[in-house]
N, C-alpha and C positions, 0 to 999 in steps of 0.2 A: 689460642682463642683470642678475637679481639677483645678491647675493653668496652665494657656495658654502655659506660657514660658516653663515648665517641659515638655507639648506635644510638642512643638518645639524642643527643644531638646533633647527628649528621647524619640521619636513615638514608637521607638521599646517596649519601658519598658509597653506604656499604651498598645498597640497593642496585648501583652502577658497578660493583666492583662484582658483585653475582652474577651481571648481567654479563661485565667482559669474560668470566668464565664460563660462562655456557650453565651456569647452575639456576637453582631454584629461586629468582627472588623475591617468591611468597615469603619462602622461608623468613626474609628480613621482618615482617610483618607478625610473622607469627609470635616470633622473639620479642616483637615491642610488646605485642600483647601480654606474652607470659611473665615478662619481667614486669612489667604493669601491676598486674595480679598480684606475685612475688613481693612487690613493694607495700602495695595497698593492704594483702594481708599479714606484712610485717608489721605496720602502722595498728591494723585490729587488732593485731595478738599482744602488744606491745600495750596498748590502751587498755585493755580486757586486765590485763596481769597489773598493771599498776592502780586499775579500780580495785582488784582483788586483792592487793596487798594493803590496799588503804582501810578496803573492808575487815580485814585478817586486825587494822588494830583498836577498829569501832567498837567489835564484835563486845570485847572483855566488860566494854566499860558502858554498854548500855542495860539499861531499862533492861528487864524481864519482857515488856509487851513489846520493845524495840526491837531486842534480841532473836526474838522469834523472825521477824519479818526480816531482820538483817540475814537470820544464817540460811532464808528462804534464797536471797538475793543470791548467797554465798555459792548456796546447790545452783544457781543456775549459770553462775559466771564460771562455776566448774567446768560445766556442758560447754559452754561458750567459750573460754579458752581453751578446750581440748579442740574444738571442731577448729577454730580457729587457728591451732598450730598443725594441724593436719590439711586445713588447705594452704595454710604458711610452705610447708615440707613439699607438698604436690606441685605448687607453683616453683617452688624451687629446682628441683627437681626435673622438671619438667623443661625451666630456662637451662638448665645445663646440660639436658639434655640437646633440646635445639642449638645452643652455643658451641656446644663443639661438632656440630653441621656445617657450621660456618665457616667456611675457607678466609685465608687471611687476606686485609685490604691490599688491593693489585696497588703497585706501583704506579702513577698518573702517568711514566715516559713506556711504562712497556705495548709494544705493539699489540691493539687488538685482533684477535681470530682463534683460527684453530694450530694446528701442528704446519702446517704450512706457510704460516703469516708470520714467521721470523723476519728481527732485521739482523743482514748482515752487519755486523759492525767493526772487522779487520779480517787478513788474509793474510797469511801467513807461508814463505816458501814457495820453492817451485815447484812444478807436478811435473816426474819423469814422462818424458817422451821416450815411451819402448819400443816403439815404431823407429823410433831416427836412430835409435840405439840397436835396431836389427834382430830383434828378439819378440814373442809374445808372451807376457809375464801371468804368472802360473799364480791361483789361488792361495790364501794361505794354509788349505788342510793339503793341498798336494805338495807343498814345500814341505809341511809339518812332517809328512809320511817322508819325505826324501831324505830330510833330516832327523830322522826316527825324534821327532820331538814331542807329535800329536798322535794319540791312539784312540780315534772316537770311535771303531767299532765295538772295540775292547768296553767303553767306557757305558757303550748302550744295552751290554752282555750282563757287564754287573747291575747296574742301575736303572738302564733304561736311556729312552732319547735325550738329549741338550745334556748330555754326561760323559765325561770326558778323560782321561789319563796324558798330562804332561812325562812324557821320560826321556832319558839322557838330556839331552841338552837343553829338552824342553823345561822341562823342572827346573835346571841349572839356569834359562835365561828369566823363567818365572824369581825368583832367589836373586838373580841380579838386580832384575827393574825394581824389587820391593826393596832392597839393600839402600838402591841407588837413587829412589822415593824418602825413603826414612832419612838419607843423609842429609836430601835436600832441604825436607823442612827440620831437622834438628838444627842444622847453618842458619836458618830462618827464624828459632827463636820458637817451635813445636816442641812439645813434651809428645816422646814415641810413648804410643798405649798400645798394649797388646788386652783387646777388648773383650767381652764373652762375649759367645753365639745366642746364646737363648735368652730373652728377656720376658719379665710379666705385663701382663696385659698394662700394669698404668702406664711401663715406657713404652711400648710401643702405638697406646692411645694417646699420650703425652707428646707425640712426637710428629702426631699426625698421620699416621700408616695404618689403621683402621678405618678409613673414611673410602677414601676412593680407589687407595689402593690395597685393600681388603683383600680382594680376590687374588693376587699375588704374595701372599705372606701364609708362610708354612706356619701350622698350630698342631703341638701337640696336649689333644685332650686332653690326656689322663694326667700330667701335671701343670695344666693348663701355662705353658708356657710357649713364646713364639718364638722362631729361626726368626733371624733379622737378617732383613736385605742389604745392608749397611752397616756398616760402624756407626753410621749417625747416630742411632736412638740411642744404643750404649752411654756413648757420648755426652749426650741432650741430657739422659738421665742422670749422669755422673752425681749432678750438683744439684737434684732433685730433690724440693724441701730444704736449702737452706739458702741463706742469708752469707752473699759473698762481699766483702769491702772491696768499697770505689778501689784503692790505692793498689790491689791486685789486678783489675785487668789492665791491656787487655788479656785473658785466659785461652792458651792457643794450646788445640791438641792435635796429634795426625795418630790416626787411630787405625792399626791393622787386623783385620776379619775375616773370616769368610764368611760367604753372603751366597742368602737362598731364596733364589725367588722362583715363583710356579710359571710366571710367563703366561699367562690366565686367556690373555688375551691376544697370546703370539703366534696362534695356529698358522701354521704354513708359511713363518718369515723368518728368515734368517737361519734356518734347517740345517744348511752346508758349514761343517765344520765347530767353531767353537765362539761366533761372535755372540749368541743371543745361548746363555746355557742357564741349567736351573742355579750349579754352582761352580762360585769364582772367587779368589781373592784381591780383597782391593784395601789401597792406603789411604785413608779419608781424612780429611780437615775440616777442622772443626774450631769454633771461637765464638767465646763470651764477651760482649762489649757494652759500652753504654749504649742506650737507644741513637742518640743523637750521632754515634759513630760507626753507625752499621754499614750506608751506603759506604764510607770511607773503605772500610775493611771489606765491603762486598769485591771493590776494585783492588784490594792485596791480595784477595784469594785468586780472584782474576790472575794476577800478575805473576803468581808462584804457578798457576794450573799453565800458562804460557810457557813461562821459563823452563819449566818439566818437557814440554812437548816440543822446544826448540832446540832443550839439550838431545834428544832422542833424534834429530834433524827429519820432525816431520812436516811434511806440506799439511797445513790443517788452516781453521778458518774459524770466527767468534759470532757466534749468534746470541741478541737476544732474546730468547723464546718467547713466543704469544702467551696472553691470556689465559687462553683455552688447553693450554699445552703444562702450563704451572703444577704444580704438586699444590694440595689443599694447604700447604703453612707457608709455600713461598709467595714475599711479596713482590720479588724480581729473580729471573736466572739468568744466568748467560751458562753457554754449551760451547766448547770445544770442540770442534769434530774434525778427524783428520781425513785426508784422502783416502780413499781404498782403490788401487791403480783395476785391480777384476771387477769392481761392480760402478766405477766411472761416476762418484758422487762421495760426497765429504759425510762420515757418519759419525755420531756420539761418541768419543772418546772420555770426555773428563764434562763436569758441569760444577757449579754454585750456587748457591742463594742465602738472598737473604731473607731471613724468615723473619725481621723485626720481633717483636713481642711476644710473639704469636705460640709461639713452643713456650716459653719462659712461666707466661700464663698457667699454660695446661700444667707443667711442672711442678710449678709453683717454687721458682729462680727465681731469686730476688738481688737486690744489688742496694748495700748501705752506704751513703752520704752522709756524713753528719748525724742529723737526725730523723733525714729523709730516710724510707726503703721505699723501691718501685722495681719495677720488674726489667730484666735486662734485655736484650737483644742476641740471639744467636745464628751462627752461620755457618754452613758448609758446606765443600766444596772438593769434591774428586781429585785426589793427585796422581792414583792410579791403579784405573779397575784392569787386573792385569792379562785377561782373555785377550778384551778387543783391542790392549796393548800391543800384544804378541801381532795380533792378526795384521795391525799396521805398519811395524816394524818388518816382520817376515815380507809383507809385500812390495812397501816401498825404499827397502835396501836389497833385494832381488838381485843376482846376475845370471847371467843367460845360463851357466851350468847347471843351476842350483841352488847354488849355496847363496848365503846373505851376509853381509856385511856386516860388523856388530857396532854401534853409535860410540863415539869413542865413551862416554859417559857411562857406558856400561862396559867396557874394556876391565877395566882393576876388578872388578865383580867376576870377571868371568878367567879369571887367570894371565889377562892380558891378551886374550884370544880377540884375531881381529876377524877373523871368515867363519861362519858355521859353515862345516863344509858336509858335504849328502855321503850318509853314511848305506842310502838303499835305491838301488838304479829301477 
């Protein structure tokens, strides 16, 4: 959540930052109101109770004729501070409920619009020419099948659609790229976390995945707990509720998961194969910082999510993403998307953000200086969601037989095996 005082003071700045989202900026309005109230009858209940405590020490010491008229006063500041803490508690209640409506202030550099209004901002690698190379390069479920790696029929038999079975080698190169992920950011100064799946409603309200993207998060009722689409909320929640010393960040984790999302909204795209599935394993990063060092660290997550996708030698490309396209806690993202050679456009591989305060808040993460605490800043950022990993690798290491190349970065992971070679004609 933002902080209160900043919308007091700056309604115009949040007001604009609703507005590059595409959201409600009544909303902002509604909030000043309630926090208004919130103050005003904290101010009445506050004044009511310390008449009634002054009254509480009148009472003893007056007059018999006084007495009477005092403990009249007494019955009615009773009344009066009751009502009084009950529109205190409404009003409150009431801002916190609207305050965590509020998506976090947009970054002033991020491009405004919707999903389309990205800026490019690097490019990375060449894009095979399979034309000049004499060949036309084959999907990555008809590779998967040649190299018995991908089993989506199987996976739709047990489960249903966007469900899937890695086997032989596909398993073995899924177990490489995470091996080959974890090493990276351990070299890097990450603590490897092997995360849980299921978390209760505060983290995954705390973390911002109840808001907009609601519709996509598995809940099981009956012990009212959530499947997480991420490691992130695990993560976010780790250090939920307490008080971490300056002299420990910055605090870096890379966090492995599986992740469930219902894809709510994904009818009809991305069908074929395994890029868009309900479940996938991915290796996440994650970092607690000071406020003032978040953009710093936003461009080291950047720079690891790069180095990941260079070692793998893929053509990919760095987008800002819009406004409109943010997740409700990030205040900036950048996206990674590599090429896909069969569908002729660069797609989401890895992404970042930095969410400033904005989690930390909801959490209630705090961060001790001295004698200061205030709240910290936290960030993350994809090293490797290993589906539409596979799908870019198998593509853009293709040769005309079949088989695929394996990045040498994934070599010692895989036995030193340099070709997947097609085990089914």
């Amino acid at each position: 959540m933002i902080d209160l005082r900043l919308l007091r003071e700056d309604p115009d700045r949040v007001r604009a930052s609703q507005r590059a989202r595409g959201e409600d900026v009544a909303l902002v309005d509604a909030l000043l109101s309630a926090d208004e109230r919130r103050r005003s009858s904290g101010v009445r209940f506050d004044e009511l109770r310390a008449e009634q405590k002054q009254l509480g020490k009148l009472i003893p010491k007056a007059s018999a004729e006084e007495k009477a008229e005092l403990l009249k006063r007494a019955e009615q500041l009773k009344a009066d501070v009751k009502a009084a803490d009950a529109e205190r508690d409404a009003a409150d209640h009431e801002t916190q409920e609207l305050l965590l409506r509020l998506g976090n202030l947009v970054h002033p550099d991020v491009p405004v619009g919707g999903e389309e209004d990205f800026a490019t901002l690097e490019t990375h690698g060449e894009i095979r020419d399979f034309a000049a190379e004499g060949f036309e390069p084959k999907d990555h479920l008809e590779l998967g099948q040649l190299l018995g790696a991908i089993d989506v029929e199987r996976g739709a038999k047990v489960s249903g659609s966007r469900f899937y079975f890695l086997t032989g080698v596909g398993a073995l190169l899924e177990l490489a790229l995470v091996n080959a992920a974890i090493a990276q950011a351990t070299a890097a100064g990450f603590t490897p976390m092997l995360t849980p799946a299921l978390v209760r409603p505060q983290s995954m309200a705390g973390t911002g995945f109840l808001g907009q993207a609601a519709q996509d998060v598995y809940h099981l009722d009956s012990d009212d707990l959530y499947l997480v689409g991420t490691s992130e909320v695990a993560l976010a929640a780790y250090h939920m509720d307490e008080i971490i010393d300056a002299a420990r960040l910055p605090l870096r984790y890379a966090g492995f998961s599986p992740c469930f999302r219902r894809e709510a909204g994904s009818h009809g795209k991305d069908t074929r194969g395994i890029f868009r599935v309900h479940q996938f394993d991915k290796v996440e990063m994650f970092s607690y910082v000071a406020p003032e060092d978040s953009q710093a660290e936003h461009q080291r997550l950047l720079e690891w999510e790069k180095q990941w996708l260079t070692s793998l030698e893929l053509p990919f490309r760095v987008i800002d993403v819009a406004t409109g396209d943010l997740g409700s806690s990030a205040a900036r993202k950048f996206d990674c998307e590599a090429w896909i050679p069969t569908q002729g456009k660069y797609r989401e591989l890895t992404s970042t953000s930095d969410c400033t305060e904005f989690q930390s808040r909801r959490l209630s993460i705090r961060v001790r200086e001295g004698k200061q605490v205030r709240p910290l800043a936290t960030l993350n950022g994809t090293l490797c969601a290993v589906p539409r990993t596979i799908v870019a690798i198998l593509e853009n290491h293709q040769q005309a037989d079949g088989s695929v190349r394996v990045p040498e970065v994934l070599r010692p992971y895989l036995g030193g095996r340099e070709i997947l070679e097609p085990v089914a004609k």
